[in-house]
NUKOLBA-611591 format. One record per residue (C-alpha): x, z, y; residue in three letters. Coordinates in Angstrom, 3 decimals. Layout:
<sites>
SITE c1 c3 c2 residuo
SITE X Z Y ALA
...
</sites>
This chain:
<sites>
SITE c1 c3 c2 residuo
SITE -108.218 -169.579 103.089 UNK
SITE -108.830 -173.373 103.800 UNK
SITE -112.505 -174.999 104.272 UNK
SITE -111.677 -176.805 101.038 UNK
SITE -110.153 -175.194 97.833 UNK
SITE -109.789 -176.654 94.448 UNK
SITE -111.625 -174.715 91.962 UNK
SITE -108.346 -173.068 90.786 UNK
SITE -109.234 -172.018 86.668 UNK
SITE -111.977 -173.891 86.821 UNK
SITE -111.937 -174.058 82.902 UNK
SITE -111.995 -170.230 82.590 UNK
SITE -115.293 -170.451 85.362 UNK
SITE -117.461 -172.727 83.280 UNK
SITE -116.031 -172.784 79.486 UNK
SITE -115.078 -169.001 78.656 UNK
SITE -111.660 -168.083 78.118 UNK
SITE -108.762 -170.414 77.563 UNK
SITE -105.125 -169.730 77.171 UNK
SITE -103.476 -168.829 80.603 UNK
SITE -100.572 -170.728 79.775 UNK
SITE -101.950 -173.767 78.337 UNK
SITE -102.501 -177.458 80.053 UNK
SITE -105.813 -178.222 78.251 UNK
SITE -106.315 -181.221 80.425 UNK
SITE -104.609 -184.037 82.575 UNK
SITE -102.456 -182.824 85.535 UNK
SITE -102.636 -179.033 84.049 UNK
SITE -105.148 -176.450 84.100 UNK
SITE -105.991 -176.963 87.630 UNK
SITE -106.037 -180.557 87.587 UNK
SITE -103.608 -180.565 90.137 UNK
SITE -100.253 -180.821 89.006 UNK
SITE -99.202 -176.703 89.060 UNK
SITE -96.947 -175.148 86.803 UNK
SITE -97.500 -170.932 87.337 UNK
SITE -95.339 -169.792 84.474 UNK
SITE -92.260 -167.433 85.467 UNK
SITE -89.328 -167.477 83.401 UNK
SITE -88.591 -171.317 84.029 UNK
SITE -84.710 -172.751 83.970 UNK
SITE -83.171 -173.643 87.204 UNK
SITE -81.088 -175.683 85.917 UNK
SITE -80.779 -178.002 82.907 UNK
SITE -77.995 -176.604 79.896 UNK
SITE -75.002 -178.664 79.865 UNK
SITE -75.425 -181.305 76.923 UNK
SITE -79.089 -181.685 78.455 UNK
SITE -82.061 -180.974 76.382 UNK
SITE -82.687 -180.352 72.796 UNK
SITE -86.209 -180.650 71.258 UNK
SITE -87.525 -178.121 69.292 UNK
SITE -89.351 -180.582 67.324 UNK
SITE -90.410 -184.299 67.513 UNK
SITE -93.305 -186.019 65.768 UNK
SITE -93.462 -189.862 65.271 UNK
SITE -96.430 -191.089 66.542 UNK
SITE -97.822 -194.787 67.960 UNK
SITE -98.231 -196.150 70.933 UNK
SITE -100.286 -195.111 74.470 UNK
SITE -99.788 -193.863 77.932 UNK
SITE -102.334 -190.885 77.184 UNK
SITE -100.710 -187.557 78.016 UNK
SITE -100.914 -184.527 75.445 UNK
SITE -102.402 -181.464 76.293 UNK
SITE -101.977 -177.921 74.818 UNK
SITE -104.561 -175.681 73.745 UNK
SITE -105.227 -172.427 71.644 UNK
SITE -101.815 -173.044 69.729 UNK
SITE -102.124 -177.078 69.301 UNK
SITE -100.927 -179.716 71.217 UNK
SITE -103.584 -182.918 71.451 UNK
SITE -103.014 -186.448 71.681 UNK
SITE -104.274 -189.745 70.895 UNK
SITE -102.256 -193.078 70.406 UNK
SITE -102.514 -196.780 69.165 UNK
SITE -101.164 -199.187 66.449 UNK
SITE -102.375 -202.928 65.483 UNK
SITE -104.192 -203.318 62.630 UNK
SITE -102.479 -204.638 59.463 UNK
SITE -102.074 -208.248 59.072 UNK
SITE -103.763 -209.065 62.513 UNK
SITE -102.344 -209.524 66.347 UNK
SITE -101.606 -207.048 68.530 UNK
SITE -105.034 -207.014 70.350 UNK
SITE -106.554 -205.908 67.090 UNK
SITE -106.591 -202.419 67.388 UNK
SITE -106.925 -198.511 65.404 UNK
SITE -107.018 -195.844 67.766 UNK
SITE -106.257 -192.367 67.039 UNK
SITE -106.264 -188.473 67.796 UNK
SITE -103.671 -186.143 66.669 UNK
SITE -104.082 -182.507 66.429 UNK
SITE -100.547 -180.492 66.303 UNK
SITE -99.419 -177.292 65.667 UNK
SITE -97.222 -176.148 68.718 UNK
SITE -94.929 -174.313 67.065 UNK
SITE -94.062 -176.675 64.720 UNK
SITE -95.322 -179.951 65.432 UNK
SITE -97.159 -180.047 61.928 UNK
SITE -100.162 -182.236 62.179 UNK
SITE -103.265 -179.994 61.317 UNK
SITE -105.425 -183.295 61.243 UNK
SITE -106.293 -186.867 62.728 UNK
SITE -108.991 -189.080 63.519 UNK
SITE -109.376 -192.726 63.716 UNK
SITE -111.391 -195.762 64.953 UNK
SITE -110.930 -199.439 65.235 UNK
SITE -111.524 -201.483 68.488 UNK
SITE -109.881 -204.238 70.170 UNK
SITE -108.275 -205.189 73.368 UNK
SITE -108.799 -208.516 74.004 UNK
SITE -111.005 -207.564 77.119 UNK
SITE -107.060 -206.372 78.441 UNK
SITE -104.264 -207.638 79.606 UNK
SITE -102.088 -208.408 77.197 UNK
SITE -98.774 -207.195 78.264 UNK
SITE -100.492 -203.656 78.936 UNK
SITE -102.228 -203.591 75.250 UNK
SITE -100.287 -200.634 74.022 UNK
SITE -102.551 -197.995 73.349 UNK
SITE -104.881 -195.450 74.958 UNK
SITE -104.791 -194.005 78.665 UNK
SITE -106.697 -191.373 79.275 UNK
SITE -105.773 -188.019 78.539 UNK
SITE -107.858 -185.552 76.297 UNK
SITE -109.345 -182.655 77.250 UNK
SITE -110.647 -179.255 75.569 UNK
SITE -112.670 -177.043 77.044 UNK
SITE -114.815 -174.691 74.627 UNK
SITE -113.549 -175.102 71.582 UNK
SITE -114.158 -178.903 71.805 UNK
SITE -111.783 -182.023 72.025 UNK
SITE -113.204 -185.039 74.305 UNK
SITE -110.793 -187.924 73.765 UNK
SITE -111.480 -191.358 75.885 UNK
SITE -109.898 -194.602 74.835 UNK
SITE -108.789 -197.678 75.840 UNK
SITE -111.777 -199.683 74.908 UNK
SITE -114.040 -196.643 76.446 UNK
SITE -114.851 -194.974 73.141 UNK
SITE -115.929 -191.477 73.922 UNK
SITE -115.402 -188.805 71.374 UNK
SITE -116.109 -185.289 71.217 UNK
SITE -114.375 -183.166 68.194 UNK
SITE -114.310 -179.748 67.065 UNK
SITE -111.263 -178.833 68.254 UNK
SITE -110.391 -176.346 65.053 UNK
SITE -111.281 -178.961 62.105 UNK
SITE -111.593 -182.603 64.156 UNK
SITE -115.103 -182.999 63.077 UNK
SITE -116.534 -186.098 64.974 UNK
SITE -119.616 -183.890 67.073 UNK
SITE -120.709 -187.036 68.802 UNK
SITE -119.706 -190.328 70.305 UNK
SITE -120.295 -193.534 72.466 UNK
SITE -118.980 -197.115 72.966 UNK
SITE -119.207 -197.302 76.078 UNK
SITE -118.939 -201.531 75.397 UNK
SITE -122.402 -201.226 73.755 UNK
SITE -124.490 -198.273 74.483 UNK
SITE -123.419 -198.517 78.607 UNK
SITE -122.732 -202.164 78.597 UNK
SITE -119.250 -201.127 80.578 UNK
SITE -116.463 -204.137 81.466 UNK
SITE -113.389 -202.794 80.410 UNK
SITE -110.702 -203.217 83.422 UNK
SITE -107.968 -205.676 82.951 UNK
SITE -105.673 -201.956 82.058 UNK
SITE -108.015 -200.814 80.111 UNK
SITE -110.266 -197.252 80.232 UNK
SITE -107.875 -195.090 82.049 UNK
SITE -109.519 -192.205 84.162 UNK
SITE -109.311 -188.885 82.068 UNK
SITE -112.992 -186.685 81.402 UNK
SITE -113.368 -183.453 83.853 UNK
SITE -115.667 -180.404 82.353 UNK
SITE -118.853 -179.153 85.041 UNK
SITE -120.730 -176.309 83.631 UNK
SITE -122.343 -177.559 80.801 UNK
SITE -121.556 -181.141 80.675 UNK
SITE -118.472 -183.353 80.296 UNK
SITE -117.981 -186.009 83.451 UNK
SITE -116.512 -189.309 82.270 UNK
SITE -115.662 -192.407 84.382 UNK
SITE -117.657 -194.805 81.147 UNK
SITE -118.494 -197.922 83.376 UNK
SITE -121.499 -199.851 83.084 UNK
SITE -123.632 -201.239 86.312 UNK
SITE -126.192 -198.940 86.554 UNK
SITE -123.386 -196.127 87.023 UNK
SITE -119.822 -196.100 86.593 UNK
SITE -120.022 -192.237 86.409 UNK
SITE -121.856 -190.439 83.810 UNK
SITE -122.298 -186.656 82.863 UNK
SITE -123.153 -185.428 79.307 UNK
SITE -124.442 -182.562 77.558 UNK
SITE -120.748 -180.798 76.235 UNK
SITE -122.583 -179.927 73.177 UNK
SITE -125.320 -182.652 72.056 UNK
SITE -123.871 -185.295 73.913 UNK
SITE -127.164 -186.449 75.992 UNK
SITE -126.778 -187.721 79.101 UNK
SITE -127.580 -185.412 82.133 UNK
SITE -126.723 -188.209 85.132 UNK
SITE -125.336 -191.417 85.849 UNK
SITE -124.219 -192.404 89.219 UNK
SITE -122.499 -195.209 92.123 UNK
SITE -124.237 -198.377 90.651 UNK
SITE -121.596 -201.317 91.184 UNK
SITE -121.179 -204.817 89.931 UNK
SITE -117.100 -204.245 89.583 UNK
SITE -115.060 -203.272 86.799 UNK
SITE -115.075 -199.067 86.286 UNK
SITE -112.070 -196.940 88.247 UNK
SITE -108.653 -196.028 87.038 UNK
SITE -108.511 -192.737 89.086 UNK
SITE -109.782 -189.753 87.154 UNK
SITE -112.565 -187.849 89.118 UNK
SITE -112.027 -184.629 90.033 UNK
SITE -114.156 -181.108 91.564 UNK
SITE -113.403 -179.574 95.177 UNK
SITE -115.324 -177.382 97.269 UNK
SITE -115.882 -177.153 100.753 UNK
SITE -117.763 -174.710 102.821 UNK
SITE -119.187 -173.428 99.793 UNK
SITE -120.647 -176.602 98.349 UNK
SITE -119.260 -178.009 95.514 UNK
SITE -118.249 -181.808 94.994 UNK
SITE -117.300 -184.491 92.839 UNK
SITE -114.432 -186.653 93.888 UNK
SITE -114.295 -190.278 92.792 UNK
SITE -112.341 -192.656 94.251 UNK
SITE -113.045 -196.720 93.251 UNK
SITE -112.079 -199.682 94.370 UNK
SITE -114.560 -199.817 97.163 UNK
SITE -114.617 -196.186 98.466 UNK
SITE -113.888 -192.780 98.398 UNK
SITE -117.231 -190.952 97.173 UNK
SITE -118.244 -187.305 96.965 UNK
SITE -121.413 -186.419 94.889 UNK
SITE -122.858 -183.384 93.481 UNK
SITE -121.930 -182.518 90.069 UNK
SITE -125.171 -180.905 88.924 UNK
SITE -126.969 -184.252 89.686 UNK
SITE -124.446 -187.226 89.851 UNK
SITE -126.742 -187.533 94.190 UNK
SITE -124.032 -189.116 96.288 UNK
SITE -122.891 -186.854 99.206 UNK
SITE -120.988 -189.227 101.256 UNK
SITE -119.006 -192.048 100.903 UNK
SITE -116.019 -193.599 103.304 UNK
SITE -115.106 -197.632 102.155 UNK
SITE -111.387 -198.188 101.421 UNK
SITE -111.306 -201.627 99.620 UNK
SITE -108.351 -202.121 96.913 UNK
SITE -107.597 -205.462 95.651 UNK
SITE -107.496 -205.761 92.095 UNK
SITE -108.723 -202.230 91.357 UNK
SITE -105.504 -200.814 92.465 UNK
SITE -106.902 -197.223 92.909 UNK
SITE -105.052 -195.486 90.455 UNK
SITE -103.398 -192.155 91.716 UNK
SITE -105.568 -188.963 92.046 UNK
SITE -107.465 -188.292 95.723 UNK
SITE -105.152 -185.549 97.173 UNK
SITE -106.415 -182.253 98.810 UNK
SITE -104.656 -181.239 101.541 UNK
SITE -106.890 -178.453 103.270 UNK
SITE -109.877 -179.883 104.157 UNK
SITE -108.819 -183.464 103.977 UNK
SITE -108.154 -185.688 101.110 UNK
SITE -105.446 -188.393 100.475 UNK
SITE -105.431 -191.831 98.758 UNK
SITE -102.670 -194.153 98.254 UNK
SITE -102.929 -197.411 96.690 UNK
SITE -100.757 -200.662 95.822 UNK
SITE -101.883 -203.499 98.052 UNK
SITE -103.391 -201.631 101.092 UNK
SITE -101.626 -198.375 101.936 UNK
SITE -103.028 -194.669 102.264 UNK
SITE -105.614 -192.945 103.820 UNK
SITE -106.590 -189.531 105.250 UNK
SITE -109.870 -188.035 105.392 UNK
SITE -111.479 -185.112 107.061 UNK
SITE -114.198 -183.193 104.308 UNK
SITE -116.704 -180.893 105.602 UNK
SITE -120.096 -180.025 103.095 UNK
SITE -122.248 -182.979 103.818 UNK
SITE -120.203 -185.545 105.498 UNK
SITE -116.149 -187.204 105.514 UNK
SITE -115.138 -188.763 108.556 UNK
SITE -111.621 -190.914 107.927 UNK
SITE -108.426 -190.002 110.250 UNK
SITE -106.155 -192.376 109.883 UNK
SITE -105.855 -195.647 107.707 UNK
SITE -102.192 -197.483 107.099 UNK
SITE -102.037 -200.817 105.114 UNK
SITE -99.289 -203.272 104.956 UNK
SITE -98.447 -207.252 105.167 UNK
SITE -97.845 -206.797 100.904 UNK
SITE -96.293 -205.642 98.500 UNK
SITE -93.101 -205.673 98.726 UNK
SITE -90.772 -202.794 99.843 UNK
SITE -90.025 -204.558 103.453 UNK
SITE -93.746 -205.020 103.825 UNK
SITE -95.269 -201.985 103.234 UNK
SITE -94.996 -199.548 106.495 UNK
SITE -96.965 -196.271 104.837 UNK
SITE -97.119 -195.153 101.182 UNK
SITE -98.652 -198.206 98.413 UNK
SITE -98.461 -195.485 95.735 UNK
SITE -99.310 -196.533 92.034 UNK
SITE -98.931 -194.524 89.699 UNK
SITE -97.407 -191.848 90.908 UNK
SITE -100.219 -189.393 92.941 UNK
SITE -98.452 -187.893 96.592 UNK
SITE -97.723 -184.585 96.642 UNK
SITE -98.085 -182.598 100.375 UNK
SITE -95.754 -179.951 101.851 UNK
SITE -96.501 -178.587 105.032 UNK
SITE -97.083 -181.458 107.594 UNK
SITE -95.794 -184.183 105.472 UNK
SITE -96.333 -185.854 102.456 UNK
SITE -94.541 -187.836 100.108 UNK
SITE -94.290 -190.378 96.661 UNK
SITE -93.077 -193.288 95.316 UNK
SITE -93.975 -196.652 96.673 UNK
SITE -94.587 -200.167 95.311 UNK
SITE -91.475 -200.439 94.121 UNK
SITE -90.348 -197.495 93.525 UNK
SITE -89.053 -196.099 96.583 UNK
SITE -89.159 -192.280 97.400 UNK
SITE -90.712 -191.631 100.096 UNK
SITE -91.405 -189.202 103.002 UNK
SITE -94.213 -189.392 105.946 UNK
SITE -96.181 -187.536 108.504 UNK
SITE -99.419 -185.914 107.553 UNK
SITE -100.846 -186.621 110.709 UNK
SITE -100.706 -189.796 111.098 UNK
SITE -99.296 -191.561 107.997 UNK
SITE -96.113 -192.797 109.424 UNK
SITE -93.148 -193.283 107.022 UNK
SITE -90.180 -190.459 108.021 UNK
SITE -87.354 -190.973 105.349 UNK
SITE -87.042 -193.337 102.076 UNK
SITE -84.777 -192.513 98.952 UNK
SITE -83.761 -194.834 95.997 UNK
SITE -82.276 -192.471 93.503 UNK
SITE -84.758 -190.948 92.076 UNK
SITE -86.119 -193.430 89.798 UNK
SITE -86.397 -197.231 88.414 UNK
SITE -86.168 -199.171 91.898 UNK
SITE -88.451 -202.403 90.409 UNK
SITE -92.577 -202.685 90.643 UNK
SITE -94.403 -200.214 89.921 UNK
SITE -91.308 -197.666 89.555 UNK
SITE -93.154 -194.632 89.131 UNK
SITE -92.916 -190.779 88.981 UNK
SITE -94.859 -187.676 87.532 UNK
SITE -94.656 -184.440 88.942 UNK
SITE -95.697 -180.728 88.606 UNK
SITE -94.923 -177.897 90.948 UNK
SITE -93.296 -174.583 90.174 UNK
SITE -92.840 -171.894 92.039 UNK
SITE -90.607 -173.455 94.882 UNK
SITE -89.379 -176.660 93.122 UNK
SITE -91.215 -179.683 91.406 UNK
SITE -90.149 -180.553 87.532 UNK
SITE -89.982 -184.844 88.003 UNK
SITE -90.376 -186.988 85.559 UNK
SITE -89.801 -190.289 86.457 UNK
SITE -89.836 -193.656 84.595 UNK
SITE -86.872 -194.136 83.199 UNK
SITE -87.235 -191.129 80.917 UNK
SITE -85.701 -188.525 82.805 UNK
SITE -86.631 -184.821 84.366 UNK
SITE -84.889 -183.927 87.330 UNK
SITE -85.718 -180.859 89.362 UNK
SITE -86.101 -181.338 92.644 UNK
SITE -87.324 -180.669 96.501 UNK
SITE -89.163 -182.241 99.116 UNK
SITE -88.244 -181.489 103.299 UNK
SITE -89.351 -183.534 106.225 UNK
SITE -85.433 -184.487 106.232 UNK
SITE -85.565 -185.750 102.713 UNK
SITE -85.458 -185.371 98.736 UNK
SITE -83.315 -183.169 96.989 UNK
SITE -82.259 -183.894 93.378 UNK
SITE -80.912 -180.849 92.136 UNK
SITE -80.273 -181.259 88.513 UNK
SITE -81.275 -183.931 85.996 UNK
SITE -81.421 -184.873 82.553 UNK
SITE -82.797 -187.559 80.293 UNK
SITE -85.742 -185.848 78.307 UNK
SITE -87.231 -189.108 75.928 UNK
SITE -86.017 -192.637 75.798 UNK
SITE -88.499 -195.070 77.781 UNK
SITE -89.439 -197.868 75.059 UNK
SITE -92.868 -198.635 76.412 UNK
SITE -92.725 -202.506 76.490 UNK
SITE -94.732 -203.589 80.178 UNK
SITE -95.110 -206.496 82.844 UNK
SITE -96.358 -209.749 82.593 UNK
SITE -95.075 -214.123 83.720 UNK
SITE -91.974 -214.330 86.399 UNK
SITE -93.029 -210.612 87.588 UNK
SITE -92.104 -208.781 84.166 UNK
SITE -89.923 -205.730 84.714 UNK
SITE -86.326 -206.654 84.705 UNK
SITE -85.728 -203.879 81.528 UNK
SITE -89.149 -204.112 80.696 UNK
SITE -88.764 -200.827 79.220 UNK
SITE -90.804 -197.704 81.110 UNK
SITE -91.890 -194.389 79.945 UNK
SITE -95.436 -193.746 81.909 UNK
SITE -96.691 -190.510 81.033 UNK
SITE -97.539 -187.482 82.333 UNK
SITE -96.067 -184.862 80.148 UNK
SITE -97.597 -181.104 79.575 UNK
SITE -96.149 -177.958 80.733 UNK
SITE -97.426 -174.878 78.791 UNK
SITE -95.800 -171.798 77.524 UNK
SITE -92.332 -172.282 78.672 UNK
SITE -92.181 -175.984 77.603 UNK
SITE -92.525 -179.592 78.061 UNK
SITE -94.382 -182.017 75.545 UNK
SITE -93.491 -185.888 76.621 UNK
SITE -94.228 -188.400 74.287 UNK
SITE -93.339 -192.335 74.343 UNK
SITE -94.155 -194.979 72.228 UNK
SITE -92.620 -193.843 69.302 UNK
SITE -92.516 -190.159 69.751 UNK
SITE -93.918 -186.777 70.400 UNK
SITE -91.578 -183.931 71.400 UNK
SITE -91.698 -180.385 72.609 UNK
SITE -88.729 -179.350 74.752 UNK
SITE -88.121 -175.472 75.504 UNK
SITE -87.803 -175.138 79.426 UNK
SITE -86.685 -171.199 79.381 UNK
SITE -84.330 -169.801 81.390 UNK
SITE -81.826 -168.321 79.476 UNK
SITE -82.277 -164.393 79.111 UNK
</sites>
């Protein structure tokens, strides 16, 4: 076994028993993009993909999650009579059989702290852990539900009580359970990183003090020769800290202009990944007290012909083996050396070729289920040599409205979500829809 493992189950470890099949928070049970089910199709029926049900729903780039028999999600619509910056906000609770909604919650807020061509509803996705619902929006309102009946347990605004500075994207990272407490990337300059009491909702910690707006990337729990960490990656660094206490372990600066750390920190072994927009990837080496960085490739810009490593987005690299791969700034595919960072092999086929063309992926068994911008799943396969696509289908139309001035996306139509896998399915949503698609091979 490696120096550094993720906490694999790290739900059942510190909440009690949860559904083995279930994705009860962002990037599936292990926050790392895996898919363990058996019994999945190899290839897509021919007429593609029926849903078993779909649910209308409003707006948002928040992901569902499944748990205990429901699905979870929260999404946005403007307020009557008012512009689109005028805001309600909104959980849904699901049956996942049916798609029947067992109840909903709602709040008003604004965005007019956001940019307004990205003012389309919340980001981060819920989680559940315990038999509680913490939901995050795009304002920074912090909830925490009983999962069974929606009952509001308790709740900040991050705007008030933490004095936080929404980013110009609004509140994006998605909560991570520790033990006891619920982690959540709130803002605020006396921490951008707070931890709080699962049950009563008192804070335990605060942490990284910073006069800049609060991270995109979601944090997320490693350990490494035994001691456990907490990954958070900002626009200044890459920081490990102790999740019992919110003490910094170490820290290693990578700067990103305009914020533009978005995709999860990537463990590969005992070293971590991050890729972002304007200034390329880096590698570090983790031990228990200390990170020492490897390698560090940036670019001239963004644009495809200037950018020499990976400028991922939204789209957080996957490894295989000595190499690693994603899509760059503009939505190229591509393939590079572990070691070093150096670009091997670029692909266009795979999804919207414009900025920002982005893809979400989860791995199972020997292939990764994609699904890319543009609405489709494909199934596919990374080698050193290249990307194989070997089936795909179109699984929800993308009707999420984005871009902004002489830069807006030529369709200016994306679908940026990543979807849940749990219990032989997939549940995407888009703007205007929730559905559940069976993913079972055939008997």
């Amino acid at each position: 076994m490696s120096k550094a493992t993720i906490l694999f189950g790290l739900l059942v470890l510190v909440s009690g028993p949860v559904f083995s099949a279930d994705w009860p928070q962002w990037a599936g049970p292990d926050r790392q993009g895996q898919w363990n089910e058996t019994g999945i199709l190899r290839q897509f029926p021919e007429g593609g993909l029926k849903p078993t049900w779909s649910v209308p729903i409003g707006s948002g780039y928040s992901g569902p999650i499944v748990a205990g028999g429901r699905v979870f999600v929260t999404d946005y619509r403007p307020k009557a009579n008012t512009e689109i910056l005028e805001a309600i906000e909104r959980v849904l609770c699901l049956d996942e059989q049916t798609g029947k909604i067992l109840w909903t919650h709602e709040w008003e807020t604004h965005y007019r702290r956001q940019m307004r061509s990205y003012a389309t509803g919340p980001r981060a996705t819920p989680l559940f852990v315990n038999g509680r619902l913490f939901t995050l929006g795009a304002t920074g309102r912090l909830h925490c539900f009983d999962a069974d009946t929606g009952k509001v347990l308790w709740e900040y605004d991050s705007l008030q009580t933490f004095k936080a500075e929404v980013p110009a994207f609004g509140v994006s990272a998605s909560p991570i359970a520790w033990k006891d407490t619920v982690i959540v990337v709130c803002g605020g300059r006396d921490g951008l990183l707070r931890a709080f009491d699962q049950a009563t909702g008192k804070q335990k910690w605060k942490a990284i003090p910073a006069d800049y707006e609060m991270p995109y990337s979601a944090p997320q729990i490693i350990q490494v020769d035994g001691v456990t960490q907490l990954i958070q990656w900002d626009q200044t660094q890459l920081s490990a800290l102790n999740p019992d206490t919110g003490k910094v372990i170490w820290q290693v600066p990578f700067f990103a202009r305009s914020n533009m750390a978005l995709a999860r920190p990537v463990l590969i072994g005992n070293r971590l990944l991050v890729s972002g927009f304007y200034d390329g990837s880096m590698l570090v080496e983790v031990t228990a007290n200390d990170a020492t960085m490897l390698w560090k490739n940036g670019g001239q810009g963004e644009r495809p012909q200037q950018t020499a490593s990976l400028h991922a987005v939204i789209t957080t690299p996957i490894a295989e083996g000595d190499h690693f791969y994603g899509t760059c700034s503009y939505g190229e595919l591509r393939g590079l050396r572990l070691k070093d960072g150096e670009r091997v092999w670029e692909q266009k086929d795979a999804t919207r070729q414009g900025r920002w063309g982005s893809m979400f992926w989860v791995k199972n068994g020997d292939r990764y289920f994609v699904n890319n911008d543009l609405g489709e799943l494909l199934i596919m396969q990374f080698t050193p040599e290249g990307a194989k696509i070997l089936d795909r289908t179109q699984a929800i139309k993308p009707d999420t409205h984005c871009g902004y001035g002489p830069r807006r996306f030529a369709d200016a139509l994306v679908n940026w979500v990543q979807p849940a896998y749990a219990n032989r399915h997939m549940i995407i949503r888009n703007d205007s829809e929730i559905r559940r698609i069976s993913l079972e091979a055939k008997k």
